[in-house]
N, C-alpha and C positions, 0 to 999 in steps of 0.2 A: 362661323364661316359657312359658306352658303355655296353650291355651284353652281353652275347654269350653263348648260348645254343648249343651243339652238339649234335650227334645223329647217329645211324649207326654202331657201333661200337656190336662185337659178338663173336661167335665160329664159325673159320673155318678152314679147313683142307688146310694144306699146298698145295704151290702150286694157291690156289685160290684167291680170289678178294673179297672187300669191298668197298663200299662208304660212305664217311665221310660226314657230312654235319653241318655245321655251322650257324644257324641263330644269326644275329644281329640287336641290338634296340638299338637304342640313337641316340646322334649326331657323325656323323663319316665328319670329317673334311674333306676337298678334298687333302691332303696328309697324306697316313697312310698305314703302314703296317702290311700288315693281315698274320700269320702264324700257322701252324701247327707245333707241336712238341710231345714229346712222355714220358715219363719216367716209369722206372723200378725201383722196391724197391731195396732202396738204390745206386741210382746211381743219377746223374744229368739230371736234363731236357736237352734234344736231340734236335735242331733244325733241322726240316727235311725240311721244305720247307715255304719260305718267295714270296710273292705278294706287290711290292710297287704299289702306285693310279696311279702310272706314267705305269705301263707294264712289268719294271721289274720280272724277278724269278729267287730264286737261289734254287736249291736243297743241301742236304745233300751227299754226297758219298757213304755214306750207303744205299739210297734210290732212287738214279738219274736211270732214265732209270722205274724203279718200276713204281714209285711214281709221280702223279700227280695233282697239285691245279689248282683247277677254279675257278669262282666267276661269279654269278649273280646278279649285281645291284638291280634290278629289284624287284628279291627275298630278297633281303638283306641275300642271304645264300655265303660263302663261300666252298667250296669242295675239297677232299680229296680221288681221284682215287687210290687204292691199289692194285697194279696186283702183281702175282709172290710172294705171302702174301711164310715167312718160319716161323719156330719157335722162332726166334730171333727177328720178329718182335712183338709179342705179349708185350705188355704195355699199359697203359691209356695214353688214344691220345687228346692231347687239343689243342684247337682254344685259338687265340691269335690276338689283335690288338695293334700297338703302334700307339700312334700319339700324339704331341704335349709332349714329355717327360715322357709320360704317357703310362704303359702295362695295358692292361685287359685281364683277360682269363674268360673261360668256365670253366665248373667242370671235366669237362674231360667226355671219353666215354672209356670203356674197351675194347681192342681187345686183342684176343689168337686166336693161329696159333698151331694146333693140328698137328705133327708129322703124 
């Protein structure tokens, strides 16, 4: 079982930038993938961008080019670069691990992108 706390998440004016950040605790297995995603009321959780243990990254289309994941071991934080933020980006943004058949998520963090 894994937790994940995020953080970072605010009000900014279009146009502008955010960083997301994700800490994690437990046992994180040496395959597993860590992602960011997003949802807006009433609609489905977004996958924006995926990190497998191997180096892999996929982004979303809605976000490629934006949007960018990192991750520090070290830190046990995962990250969340948002350039080029518009008002369509504004939703609760959460951290996410699968590994071994198993999701965990964070509670989310709120982002809005003020016009």
């Amino acid at each position: 079982h894994v937790q994940l706390v995020e953080s970072g998440g605010g009000l900014v004016q279009a146009g502008g930038s955010l960083n997301l950040s994700c800490g994690y605790s437990g046992i994180i297995l040496s395959m597993n993938t860590m992602c960011w995603y997003r949802q807006t009321p009433g609609k489905q959780r977004e996958l924006l961008a995926a990190m497998s243990s191997g180096g892999n990254i996929n982004y979303a289309d809605s976000v490629k080019g934006r949007f960018t994941i990192s991750k520090n071991n070290a830190k046990h934080t995962v990250y969340l670069q948002m350039n080029s933020l518009n008002p369509e980006d504004t939703a609760v943004y959460y951290c996410n691990v699968y590994m071994n058949n198993r999701n965990d998520w964070g509670q989310g963090t709120q982002v809005t992108v003020s016009s």
